[in-house]
N, C-alpha and C positions, 0 to 999 in steps of 0.2 A: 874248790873252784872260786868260792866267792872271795879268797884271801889275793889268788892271782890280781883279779879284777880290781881291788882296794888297791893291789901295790902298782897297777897299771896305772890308774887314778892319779893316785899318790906321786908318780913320776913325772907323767906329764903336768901336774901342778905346778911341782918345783921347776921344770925346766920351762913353762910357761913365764912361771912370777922371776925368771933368772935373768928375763928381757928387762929393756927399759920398758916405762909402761906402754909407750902408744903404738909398742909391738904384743903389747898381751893379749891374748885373746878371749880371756877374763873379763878385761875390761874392755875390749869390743860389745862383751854381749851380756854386762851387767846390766847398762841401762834398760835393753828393751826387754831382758829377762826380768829383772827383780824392780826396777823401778818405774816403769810404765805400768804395768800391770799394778803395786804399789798404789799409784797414783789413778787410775780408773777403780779400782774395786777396792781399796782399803780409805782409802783420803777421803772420798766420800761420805762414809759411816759415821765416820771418828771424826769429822769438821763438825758435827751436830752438837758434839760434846766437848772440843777442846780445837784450840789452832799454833801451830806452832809457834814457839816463842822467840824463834830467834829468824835473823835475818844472814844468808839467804836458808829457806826452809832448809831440815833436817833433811829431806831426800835432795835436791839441789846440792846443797854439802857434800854429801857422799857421792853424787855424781863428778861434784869436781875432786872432791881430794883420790877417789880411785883413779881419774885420770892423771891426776899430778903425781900420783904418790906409787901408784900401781895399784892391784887388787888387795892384799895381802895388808898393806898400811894405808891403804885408804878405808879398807872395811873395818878396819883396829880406829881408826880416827874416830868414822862415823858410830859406831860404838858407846868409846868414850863419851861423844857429842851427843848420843841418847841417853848415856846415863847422869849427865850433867844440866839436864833440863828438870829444873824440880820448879815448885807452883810461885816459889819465890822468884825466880827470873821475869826480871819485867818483860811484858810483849811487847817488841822490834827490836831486843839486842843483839845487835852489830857480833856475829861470831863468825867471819871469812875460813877460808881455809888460807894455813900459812903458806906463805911462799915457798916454794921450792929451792934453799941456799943450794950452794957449788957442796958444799960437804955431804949433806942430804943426799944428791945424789951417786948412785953406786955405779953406775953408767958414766959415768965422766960428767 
């Protein structure tokens, strides 16, 4: 029963991420799922000890490049962009999300 359910998951995922993004419903309800919340109960804690070093913060990042990119390569982005924050990056590097070229995207 539990293997249905994964593959039920699993479908509507890909057929979600098959949209362009400002049709996904992923990215409808990444922000106030995983980034608001994020940002009230986690941001908090961890500003005591550390702020993020690049400019616009790491959770801002990820809200845009999911919106630009979709769920699926914008969450692969911001990722990347957390593993490339080490103690050597100066605080306010300029790290935008890239524009969205005509090849880039799979929508026309």
């Amino acid at each position: 029963m539990k293997w249905i359910a994964a593959v039920v998951l699993a479908a509507a995922a890909i057929l979600d991420w098959s949209r362009p993004p400002e049709r996904q419903i992923s990215v409808a309800v990444y922000e106030p799922a995983v980034v608001i919340p994020y940002r009230w109960l986690v941001r908090p804690m961890t500003s005591l000890y550390t702020r993020c070093r690049y400019q616009p913060t790491c959770s801002q990042y990820s809200v845009e490049a999911v919106r630009a990119y979709g769920f699926p390569k914008g969450a692969w982005m911001t990722t990347k962009r957390l593993f490339r924050c080490m103690p050597w990056v100066p605080q306010g590097t300029r790290d935008p999300v890239p524009a969205v070229a005509a090849r880039d995207s799979v929508h026309g």
